[in-house]
C-alpha positions in Angstrom: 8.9 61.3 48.2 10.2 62.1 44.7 9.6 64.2 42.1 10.8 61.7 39.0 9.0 58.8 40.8 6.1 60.2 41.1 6.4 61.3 37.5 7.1 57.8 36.5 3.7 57.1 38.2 1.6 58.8 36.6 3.2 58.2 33.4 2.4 54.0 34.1 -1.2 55.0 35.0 -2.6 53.5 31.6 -0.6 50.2 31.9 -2.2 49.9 35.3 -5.5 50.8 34.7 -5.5 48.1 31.7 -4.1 45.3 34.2 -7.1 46.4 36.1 -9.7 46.3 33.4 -8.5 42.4 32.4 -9.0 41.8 36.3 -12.6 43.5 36.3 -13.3 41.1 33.3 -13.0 38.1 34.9 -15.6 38.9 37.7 -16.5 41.5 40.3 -14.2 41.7 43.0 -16.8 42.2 45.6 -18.5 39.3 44.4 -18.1 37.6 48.1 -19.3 41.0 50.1 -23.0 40.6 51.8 -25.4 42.4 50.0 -28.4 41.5 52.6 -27.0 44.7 54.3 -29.2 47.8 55.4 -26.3 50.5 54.9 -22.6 51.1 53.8 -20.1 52.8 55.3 -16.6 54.1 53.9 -14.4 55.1 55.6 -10.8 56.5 54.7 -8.5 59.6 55.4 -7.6 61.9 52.2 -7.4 60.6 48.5 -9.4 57.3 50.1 -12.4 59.9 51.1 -12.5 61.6 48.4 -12.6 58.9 46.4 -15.5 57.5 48.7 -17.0 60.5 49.2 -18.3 60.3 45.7 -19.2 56.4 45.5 -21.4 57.4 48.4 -23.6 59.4 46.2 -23.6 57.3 43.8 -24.5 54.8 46.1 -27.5 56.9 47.4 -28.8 57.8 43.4 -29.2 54.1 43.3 -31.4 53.7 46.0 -28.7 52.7 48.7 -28.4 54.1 52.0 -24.6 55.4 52.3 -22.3 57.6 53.7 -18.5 58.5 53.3 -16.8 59.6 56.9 -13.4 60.8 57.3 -12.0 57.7 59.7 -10.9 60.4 62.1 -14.4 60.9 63.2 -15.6 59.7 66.2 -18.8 58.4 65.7 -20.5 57.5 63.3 -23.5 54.1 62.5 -23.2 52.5 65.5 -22.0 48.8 65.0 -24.4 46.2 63.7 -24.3 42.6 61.4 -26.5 45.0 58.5 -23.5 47.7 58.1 -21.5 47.3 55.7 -18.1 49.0 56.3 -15.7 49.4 53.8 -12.1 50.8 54.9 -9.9 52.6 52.3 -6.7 52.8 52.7 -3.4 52.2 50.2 -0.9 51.0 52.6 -3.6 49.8 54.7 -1.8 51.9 58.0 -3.6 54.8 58.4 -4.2 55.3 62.0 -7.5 56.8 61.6 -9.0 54.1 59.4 -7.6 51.3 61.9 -8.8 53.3 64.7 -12.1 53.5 63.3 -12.2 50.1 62.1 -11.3 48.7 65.4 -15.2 49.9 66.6 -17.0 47.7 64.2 -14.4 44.3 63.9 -15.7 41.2 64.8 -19.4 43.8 64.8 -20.1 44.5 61.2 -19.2 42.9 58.4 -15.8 45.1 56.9 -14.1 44.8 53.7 -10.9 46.4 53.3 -9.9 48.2 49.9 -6.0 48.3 49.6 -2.9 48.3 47.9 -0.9 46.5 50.3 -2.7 42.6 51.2 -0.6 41.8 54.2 -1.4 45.2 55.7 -2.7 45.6 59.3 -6.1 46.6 57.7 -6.5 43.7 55.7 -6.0 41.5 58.6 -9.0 43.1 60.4 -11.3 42.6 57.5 -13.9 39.6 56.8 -13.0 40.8 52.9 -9.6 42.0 51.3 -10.2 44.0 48.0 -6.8 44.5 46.2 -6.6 47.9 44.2 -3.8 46.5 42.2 -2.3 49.9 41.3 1.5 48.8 41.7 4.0 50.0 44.0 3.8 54.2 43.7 7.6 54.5 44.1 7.3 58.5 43.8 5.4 58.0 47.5 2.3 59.9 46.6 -1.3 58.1 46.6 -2.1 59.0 42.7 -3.1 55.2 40.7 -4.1 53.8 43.5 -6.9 56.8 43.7 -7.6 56.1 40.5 -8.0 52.4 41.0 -10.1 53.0 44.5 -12.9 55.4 42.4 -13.1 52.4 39.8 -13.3 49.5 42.4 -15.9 51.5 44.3 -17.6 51.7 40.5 -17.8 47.7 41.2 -19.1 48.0 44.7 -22.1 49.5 43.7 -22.6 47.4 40.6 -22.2 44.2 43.5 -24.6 46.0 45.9 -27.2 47.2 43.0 -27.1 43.7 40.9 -26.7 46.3 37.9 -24.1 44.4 35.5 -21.7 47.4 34.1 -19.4 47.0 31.7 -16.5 47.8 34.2 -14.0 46.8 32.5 -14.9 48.4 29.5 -15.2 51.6 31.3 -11.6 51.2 32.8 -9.9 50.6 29.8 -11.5 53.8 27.9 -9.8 55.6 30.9 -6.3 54.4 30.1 -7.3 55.4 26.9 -8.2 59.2 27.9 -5.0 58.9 30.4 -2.7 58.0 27.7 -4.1 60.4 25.1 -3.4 63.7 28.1 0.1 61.6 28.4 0.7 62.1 25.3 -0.7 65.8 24.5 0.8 67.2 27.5 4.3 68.5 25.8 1.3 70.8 23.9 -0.9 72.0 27.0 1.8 71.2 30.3 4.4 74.0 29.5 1.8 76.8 28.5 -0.4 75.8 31.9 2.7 75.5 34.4 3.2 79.3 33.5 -0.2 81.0 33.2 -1.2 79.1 36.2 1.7 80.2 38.5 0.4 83.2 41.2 1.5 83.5 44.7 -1.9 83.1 45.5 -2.0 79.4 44.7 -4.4 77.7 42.5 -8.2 76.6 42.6 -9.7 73.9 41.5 -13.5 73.8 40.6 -15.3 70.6 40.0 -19.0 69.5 39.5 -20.1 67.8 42.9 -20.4 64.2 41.3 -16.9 64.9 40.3 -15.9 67.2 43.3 -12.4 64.1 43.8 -10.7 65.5 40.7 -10.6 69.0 42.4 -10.1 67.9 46.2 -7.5 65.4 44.9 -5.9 67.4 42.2 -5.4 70.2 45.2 -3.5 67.6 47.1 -1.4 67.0 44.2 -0.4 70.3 44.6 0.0 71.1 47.9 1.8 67.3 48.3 4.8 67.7 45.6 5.6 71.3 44.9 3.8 72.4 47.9 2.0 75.0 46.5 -1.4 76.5 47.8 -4.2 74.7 46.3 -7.7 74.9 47.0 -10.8 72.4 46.0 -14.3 73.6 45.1 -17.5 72.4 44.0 -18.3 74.8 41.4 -22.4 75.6 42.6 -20.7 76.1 45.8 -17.8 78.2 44.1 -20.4 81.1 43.7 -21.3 81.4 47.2 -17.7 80.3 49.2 -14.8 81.1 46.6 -15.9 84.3 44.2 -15.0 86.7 46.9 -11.4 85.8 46.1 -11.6 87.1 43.0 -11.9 90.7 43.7 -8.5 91.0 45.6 -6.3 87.8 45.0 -4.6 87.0 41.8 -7.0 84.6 41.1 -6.0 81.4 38.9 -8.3 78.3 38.6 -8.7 74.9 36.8 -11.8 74.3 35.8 -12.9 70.5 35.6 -16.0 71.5 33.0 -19.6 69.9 32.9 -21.0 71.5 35.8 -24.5 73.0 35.2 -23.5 76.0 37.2 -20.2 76.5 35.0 -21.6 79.5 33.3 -22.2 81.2 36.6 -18.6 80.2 37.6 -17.2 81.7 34.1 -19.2 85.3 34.5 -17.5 85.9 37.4 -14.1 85.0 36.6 -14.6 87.1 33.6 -16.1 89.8 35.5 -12.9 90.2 38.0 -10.7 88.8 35.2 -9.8 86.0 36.3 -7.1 83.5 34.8 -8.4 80.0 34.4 -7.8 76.9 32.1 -10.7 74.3 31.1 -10.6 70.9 31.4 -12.3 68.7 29.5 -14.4 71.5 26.9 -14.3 74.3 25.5 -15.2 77.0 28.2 -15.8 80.6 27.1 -12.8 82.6 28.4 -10.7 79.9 29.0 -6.8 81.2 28.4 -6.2 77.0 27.7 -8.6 74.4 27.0 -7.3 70.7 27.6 -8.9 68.0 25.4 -8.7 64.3 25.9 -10.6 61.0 24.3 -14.1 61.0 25.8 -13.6 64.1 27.9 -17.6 64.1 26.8 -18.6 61.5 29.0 -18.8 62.5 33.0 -18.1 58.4 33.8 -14.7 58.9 32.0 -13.9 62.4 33.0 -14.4 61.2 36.7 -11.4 58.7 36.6 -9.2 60.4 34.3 -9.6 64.4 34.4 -7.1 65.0 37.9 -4.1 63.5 35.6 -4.0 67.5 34.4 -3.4 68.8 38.0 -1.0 65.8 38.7 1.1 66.2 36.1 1.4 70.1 37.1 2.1 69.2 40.0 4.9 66.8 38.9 6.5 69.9 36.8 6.6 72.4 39.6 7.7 70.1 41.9 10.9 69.0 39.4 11.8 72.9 39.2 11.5 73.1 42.6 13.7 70.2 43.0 
């Protein structure tokens, strides 16, 4: 793992994403996945579930019958020809996700999502999805998150027979990417300071959104190991507030929650530090602007590059 890699990562995301926009163009990459299925299951470890974690509710919105499950669990649908699994996993090692794969090969039809197409995983799927997010030399899972929401974006539009404008939709997020690219020297500096406490940082999100605060926390904790804690922010008022009263409380708030306001009375009430992403929030000591920060489809893919790029600053001063 490296600090200027990783760095050089995120800095490529908007290259990527566009190579992944022209590939989306030219068809659906599920296109040759069943969809006379019953269920779908996903299952990956970290970044991979939390990137699933949401597809699954956007699968059940649309009528389908999903779940996301950590691959560490032990149980989950039993095996059967009308469960679809999907595995997630960038290098397509993860012991957990083999593990758990290894209960439904040869049982249930399985697709594998990865980065890496000669990987163990792929070789146990009936389907190899490529996320095409490069080689991350910095060693931390950050486009190929990115690129796993937006795949899973084309897994429901296979499953649904709903024809989105994927493509379209990944190429306004390099354009939101590359506009916080290039703002940062403006909001990076001033939020690398106010949001330094020895307390750590929190991260609130809206639950459709809750991977930019789960994965923007890993960020954190993974390159400048710093204490970083996700949130959904309805939840936030009934698990989190109490931290307020007696920590030096600092937050990011990924805005477009209806419960932000309740969020925002509180940390104004304790005074609390926090800084906004993606509006204008009442008391907010920074608010961070991008292109189409308005629209919750684009904020979902592009929003954690704020996190990720403060973690990639505290990590090189640590360094």
């Amino acid at each position: 793992m490296n600090a200027l890699d990783f760095l050089a990562d995120l800095e490529t995301k908007p290259r990527w994403l566009n190579l992944l926009a022209d590939r989306l163009a030219q068809g659906n990459p599920f296109a040759a996945a069943p969809r006379d299925i019953e269920r779908v299951l996903l299952l990956g470890m970290g970044s991979s579930h939390y990137a699933a974690s949401v597809a699954a509710r956007d699968l059940r919105v649309a009528g389908i019958d999903a779940v996301a499950e950590p691959a560490s669990v032990d149980a989950s649908w039993p095996p059967d020809a009308r469960t679809l699994v999907v595995a997630i996993s960038a290098t397509g090692e993860s012991a957990e996700t083999l593990d758990a794969v290894g209960r439904y090969h040869g049982r249930s039809p399985v697709v594998a999502l990865v980065n890496a197409p000669a990987s163990s995983l792929a070789k146990l799927a009936d389907l190899v999805v490529e996320m095409g997010a490069g080689d991350e030399t910095g060693g931390v899972a950050c486009r190929s998150f990115q690129h796993t929401g937006l795949l899973l974006r084309a897994l429901e539009s296979h499953l649904t027979g709903f024809d989105e404008d994927l493509a379209g939709l990944t190429r306004n997020v390099a354009h939101a990417s590359a506009d916080l690219l290039r703002s940062s020297t403006t909001w990076l500096p001033r939020i690398a300071l106010t949001l330094a406490s020895p307390a750590g940082v929190y991260l609130l999100a809206p639950a459709e959104r809750s991977s930019s605060a789960e994965q923007g926390a890993l960020m954190l904790r993974e390159g400048p190991r710093r204490q970083a804690v996700p949130c959904e922010t309805g939840d936030w008022a009934h698990v989190d507030v109490y931290l307020t009263r007696s920590l030096d409380y600092r937050a990011i708030v990924f805005a477009g929650a209806r419960w932000d306001g309740q969020a925002i009375d509180w940390l104004a009430k304790r005074g609390s530090t926090f800084v906004a992403v993606g509006a204008d929030l009442p008391g907010a000591k920074i608010a961070i602007r991008y292109a189409g920060d308005d629209d919750p489809d684009i904020a979902r893919y592009a929003e954690v590059l704020v996190p990720e790029l403060l973690a990639a600053t505290w990590w090189r001063l640590q360094a």
